[in-house]
C-alpha positions as CSV (number, residue, x, y, z in Angstrom):
1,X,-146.2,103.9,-58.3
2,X,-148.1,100.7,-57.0
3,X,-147.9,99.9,-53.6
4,X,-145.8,96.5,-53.5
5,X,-145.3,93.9,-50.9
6,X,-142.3,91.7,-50.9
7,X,-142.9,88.4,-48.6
8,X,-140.0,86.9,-47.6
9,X,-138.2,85.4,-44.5
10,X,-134.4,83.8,-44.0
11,X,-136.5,80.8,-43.3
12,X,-136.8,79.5,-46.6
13,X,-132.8,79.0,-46.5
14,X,-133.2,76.2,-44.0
15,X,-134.7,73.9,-46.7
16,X,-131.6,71.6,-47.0
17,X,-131.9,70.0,-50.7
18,X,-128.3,68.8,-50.2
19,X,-125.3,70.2,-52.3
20,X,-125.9,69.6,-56.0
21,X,-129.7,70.0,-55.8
22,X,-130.6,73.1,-58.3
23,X,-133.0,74.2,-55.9
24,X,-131.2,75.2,-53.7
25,X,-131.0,78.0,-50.8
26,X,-128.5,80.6,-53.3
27,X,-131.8,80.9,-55.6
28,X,-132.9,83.1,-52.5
29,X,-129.6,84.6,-51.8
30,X,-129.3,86.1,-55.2
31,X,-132.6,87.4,-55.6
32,X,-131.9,89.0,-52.2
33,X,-128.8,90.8,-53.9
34,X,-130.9,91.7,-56.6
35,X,-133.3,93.5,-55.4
36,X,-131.8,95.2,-52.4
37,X,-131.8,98.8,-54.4
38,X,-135.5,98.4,-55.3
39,X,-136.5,97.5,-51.1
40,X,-136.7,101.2,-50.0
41,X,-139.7,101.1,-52.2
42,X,-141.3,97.9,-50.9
43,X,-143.6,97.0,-48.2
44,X,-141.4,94.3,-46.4
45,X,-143.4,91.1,-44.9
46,X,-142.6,88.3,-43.2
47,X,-145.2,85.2,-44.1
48,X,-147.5,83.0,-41.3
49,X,-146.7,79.5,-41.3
50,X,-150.2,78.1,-42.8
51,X,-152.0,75.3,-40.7
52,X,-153.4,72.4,-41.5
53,X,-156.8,73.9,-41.7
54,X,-155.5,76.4,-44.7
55,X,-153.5,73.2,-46.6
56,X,-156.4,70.7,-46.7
57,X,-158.7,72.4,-49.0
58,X,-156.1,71.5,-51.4
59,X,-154.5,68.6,-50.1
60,X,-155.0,65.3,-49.0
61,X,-154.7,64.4,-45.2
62,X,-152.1,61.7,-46.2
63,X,-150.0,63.9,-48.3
64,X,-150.0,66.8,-45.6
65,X,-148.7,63.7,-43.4
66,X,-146.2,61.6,-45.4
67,X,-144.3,65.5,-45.5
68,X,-144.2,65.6,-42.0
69,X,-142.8,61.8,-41.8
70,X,-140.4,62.3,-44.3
71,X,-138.9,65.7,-42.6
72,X,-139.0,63.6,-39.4
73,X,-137.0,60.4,-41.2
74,X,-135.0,62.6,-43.5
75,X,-136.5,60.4,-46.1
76,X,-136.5,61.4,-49.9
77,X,-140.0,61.9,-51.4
78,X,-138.9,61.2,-54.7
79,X,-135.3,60.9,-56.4
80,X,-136.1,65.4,-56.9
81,X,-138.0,65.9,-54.2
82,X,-136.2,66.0,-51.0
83,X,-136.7,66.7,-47.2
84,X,-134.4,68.1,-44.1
85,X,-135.3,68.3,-40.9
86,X,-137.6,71.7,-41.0
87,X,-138.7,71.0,-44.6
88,X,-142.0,70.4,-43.0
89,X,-142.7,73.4,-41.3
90,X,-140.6,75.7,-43.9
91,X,-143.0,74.1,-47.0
92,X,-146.3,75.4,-44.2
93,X,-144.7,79.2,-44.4
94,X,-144.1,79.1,-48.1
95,X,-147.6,78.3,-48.2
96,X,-148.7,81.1,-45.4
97,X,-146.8,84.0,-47.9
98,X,-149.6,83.7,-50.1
99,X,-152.0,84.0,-46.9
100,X,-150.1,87.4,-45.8
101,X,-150.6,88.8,-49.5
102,X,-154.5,88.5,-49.8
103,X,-154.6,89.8,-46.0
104,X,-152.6,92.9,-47.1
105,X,-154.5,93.2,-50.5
106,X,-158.1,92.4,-48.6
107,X,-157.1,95.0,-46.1
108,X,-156.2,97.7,-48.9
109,X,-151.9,97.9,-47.5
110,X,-150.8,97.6,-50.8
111,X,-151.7,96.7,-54.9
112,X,-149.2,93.4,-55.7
113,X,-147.4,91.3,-54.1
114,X,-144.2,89.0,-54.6
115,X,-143.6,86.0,-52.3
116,X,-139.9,84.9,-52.5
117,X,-140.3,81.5,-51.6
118,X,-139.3,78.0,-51.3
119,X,-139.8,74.8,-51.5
120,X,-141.8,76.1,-54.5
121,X,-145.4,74.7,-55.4
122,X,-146.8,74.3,-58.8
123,X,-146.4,70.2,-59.4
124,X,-147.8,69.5,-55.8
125,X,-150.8,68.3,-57.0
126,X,-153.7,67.2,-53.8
127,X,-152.1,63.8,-53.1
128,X,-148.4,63.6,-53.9
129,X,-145.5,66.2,-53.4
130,X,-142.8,66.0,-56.4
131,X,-140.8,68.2,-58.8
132,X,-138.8,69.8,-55.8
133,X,-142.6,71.1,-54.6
134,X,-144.1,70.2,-51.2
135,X,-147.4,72.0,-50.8
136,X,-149.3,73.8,-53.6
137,X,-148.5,77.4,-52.7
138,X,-150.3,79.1,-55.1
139,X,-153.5,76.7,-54.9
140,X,-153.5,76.9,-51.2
141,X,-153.6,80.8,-51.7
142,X,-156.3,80.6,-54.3
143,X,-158.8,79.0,-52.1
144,X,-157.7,81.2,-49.3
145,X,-158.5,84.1,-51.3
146,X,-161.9,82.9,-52.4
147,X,-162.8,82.7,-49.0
148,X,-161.6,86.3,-48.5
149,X,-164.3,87.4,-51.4
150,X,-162.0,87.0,-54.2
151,X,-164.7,84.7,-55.9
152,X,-163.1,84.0,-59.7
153,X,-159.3,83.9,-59.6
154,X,-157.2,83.4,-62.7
155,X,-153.6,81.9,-62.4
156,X,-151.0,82.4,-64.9
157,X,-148.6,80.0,-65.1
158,X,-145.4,80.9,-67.3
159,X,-142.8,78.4,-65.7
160,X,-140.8,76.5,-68.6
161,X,-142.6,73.3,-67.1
162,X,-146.3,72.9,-66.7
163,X,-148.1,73.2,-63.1
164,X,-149.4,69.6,-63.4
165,X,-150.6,70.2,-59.6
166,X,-152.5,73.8,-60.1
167,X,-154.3,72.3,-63.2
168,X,-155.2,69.1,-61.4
169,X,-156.7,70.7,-58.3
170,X,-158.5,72.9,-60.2
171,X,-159.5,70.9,-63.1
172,X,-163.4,70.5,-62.4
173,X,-163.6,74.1,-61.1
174,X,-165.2,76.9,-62.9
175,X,-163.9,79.4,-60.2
176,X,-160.2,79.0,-61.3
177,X,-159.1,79.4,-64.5
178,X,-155.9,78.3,-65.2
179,X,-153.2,79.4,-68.1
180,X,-149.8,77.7,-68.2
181,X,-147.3,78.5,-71.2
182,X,-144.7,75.9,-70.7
183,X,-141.8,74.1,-73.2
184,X,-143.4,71.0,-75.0
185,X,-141.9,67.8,-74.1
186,X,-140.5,68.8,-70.9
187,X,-141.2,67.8,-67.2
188,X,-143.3,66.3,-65.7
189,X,-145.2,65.3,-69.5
190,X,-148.6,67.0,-68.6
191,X,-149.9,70.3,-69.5
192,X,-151.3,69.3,-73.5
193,X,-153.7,71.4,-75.6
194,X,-156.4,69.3,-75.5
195,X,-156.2,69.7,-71.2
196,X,-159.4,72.0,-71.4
197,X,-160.7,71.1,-68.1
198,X,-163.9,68.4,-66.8
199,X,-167.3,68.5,-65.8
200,X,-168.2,72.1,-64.5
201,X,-164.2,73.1,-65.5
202,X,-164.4,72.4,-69.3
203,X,-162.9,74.9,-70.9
204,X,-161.3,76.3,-68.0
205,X,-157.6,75.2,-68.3
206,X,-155.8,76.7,-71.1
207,X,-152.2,75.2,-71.8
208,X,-150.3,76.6,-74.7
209,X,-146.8,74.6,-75.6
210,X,-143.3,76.2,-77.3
211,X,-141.3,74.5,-78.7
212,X,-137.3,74.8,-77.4
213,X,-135.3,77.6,-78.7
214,X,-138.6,79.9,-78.9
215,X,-137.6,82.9,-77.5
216,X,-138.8,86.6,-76.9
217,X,-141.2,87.0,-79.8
218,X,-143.0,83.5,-78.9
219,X,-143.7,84.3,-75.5
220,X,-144.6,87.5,-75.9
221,X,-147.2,87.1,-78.4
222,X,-148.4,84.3,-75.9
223,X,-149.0,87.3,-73.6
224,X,-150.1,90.0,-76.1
225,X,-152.8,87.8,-77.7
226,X,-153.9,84.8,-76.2
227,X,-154.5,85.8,-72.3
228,X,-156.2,89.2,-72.4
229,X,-159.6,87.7,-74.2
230,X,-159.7,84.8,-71.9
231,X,-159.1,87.5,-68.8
232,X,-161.5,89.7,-70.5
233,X,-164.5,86.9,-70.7
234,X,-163.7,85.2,-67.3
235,X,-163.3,88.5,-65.3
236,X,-161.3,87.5,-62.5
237,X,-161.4,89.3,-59.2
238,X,-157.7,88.6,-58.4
239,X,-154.9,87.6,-60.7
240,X,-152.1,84.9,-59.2
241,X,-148.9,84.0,-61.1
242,X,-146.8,81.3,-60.8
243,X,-143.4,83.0,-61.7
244,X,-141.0,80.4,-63.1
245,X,-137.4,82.3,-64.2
246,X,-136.1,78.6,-65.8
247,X,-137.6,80.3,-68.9
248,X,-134.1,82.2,-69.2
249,X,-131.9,81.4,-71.7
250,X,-129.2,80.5,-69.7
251,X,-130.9,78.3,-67.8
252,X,-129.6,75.1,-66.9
253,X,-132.9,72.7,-66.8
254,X,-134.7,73.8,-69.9
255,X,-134.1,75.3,-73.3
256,X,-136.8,78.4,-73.8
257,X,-134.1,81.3,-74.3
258,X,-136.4,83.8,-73.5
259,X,-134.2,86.7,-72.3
260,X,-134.4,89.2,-69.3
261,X,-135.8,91.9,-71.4
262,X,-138.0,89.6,-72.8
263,X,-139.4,88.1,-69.4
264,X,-139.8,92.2,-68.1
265,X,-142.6,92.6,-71.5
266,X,-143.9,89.2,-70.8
267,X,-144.4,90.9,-67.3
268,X,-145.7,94.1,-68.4
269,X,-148.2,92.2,-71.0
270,X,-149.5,90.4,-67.3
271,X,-150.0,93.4,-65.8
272,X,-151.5,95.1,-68.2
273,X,-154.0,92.4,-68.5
274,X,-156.7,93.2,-65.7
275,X,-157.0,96.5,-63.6
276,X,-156.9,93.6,-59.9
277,X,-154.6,92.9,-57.6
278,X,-151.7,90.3,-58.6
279,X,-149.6,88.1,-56.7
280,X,-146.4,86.4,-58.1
281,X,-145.2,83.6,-56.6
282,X,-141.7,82.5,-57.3
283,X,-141.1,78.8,-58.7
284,X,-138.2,77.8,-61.2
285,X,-135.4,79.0,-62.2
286,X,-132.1,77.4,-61.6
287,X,-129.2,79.9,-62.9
288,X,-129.2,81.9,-59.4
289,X,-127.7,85.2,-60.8
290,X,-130.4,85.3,-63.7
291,X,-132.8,84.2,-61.4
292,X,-131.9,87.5,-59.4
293,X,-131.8,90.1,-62.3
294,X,-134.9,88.4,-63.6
295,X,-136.8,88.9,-60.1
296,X,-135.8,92.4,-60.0
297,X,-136.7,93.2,-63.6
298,X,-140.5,91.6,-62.6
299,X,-140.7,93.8,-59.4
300,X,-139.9,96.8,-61.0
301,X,-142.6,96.2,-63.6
302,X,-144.8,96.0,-60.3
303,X,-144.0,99.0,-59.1
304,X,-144.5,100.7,-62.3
């Protein structure tokens, strides 16, 4: 059995979206339910809350700011994206989860780690918060790692919209490979084939779109064929994962229908794909009590 952490703090609940928002604090609640049997066998963690000097190799000074002046004013960042009064310093701990799982993985506690978090991250791109992200988790946790000697890091991406934020920040960067599989014709409109990266990133960024109504067999051959050879060339020292669950079929934003069974292969098929440590950060997914079964199902394919 791999040694696990789970990342997590009561925190993240504090981030007010307001009543109708679909991210919203019960996404945490249920995935707490969930995995309550499977805890015994995780290492439990609380996250830092990251400083400025961790957010700005990723993002502007002005962005970093205009999230503190809207969780100040209670001012809306965009008609999605939304602020309460401790939005500010919540969105800095998101971000610090990912510092807490490449300390524990530099420092040999455990394998893999899951950070249960929110606001999530993936379409904060380095000068504008939106799509109900703040800060850029993940990238913020990719540059930390580098830092911490893992040189090449490769982020998979399998939330039912594209990361337009990951692949922006790390669009002229040879260092970061990033892989998004993502519904075509969905929020926020970025993420096409032709995306291949610039300059000393060409051929770097990797998008692959479904169409609605794919399903199990779809994403899973995704999974089975088209990341292991680019893995395999680019030989990544660590492996990140933006884990979007809106890829469910009973999701209310999107129209994937890829079930749970079918997002525990798609899991396995990730794991399988590079003998490093992996860190799964959570980002859609918008049915709570899928969201939960589909968290647990991902975990336990960790552990295995």
């Amino acid at each position: 059995m791999k040694k696990v952490a789970y990342i997590y703090d009561e925190v993240f609940l504090e981030h007010d979206t307001g009543p109708h928002h679909p991210e919203s604090p019960d996404r945490l609640r249920a995935i707490e339910r969930a995995i309550a049997p499977l805890k015994e066998h995780l290492m439990l963690r609380a996250p830092v809350t990251a400083d400025e000097a961790l957010l700005l190799p990723v993002h502007l000074c002005e962005q970093i700011e205009k999230v503190l002046y809207c969780s100040e004013t209670l001012t809306p960042i965009d008609a999605d994206t939304v602020c309460s009064e401790h939005s500010y310093e919540i969105a800095k701990t998101a971000a610090g989860a990912g510092i807490v799982a490449i300390d524990g993985i530099k420092n040999k506690e455990f394998d893999r780690a899951f950070c249960a978090v929110r606001p999530p991250g993936h379409h904060a791109t380095s000068a504008r918060s939106m799509g109900f992200c703040l800060f850029n988790n993940i990238a913020v946790a990719a540059r930390y790692a580098q830092k911490q000697g893992f040189k090449r890091v490769f982020i998979v991406d399998f939330d039912v919209h594209h990361g337009n934020g990951t692949q922006e920040i790390f669009y002229d960067d040879d260092t970061v490979f990033y892989f998004s599989s993502h519904q075509a014709l969905a929020y926020p409109g970025t993420g096409m084939e032709d995306e291949t990266g610039m300059g000393p990133g060409k051929g770097y960024t990797r998008n692959v779109l479904l169409m609605p109504n794919s399903g199990d067999a779809e994403i899973e051959d995704i999974y089975r064929n088209d990341v292991p050879p680019l893995m395999k060339a680019f030989k990544p020292d660590i492996v990140l994962v933006s884990a979007g669950y809106d890829i469910h079929e009973s999701d209310p934003l999107a129209q994937l229908d890829v079930t749970t069974e079918g997002i525990r292969r798609m899991v396995r098929l990730i794991l399988q794909t590079a003998d490093v440590p992996f860190v799964f950060f959570l980002e859609g997914g918008y049915n709570v009590d899928a969201l939960g079964e589909n968290v647990k199902v991902t975990i336990e394919e960790m552990l295995r």
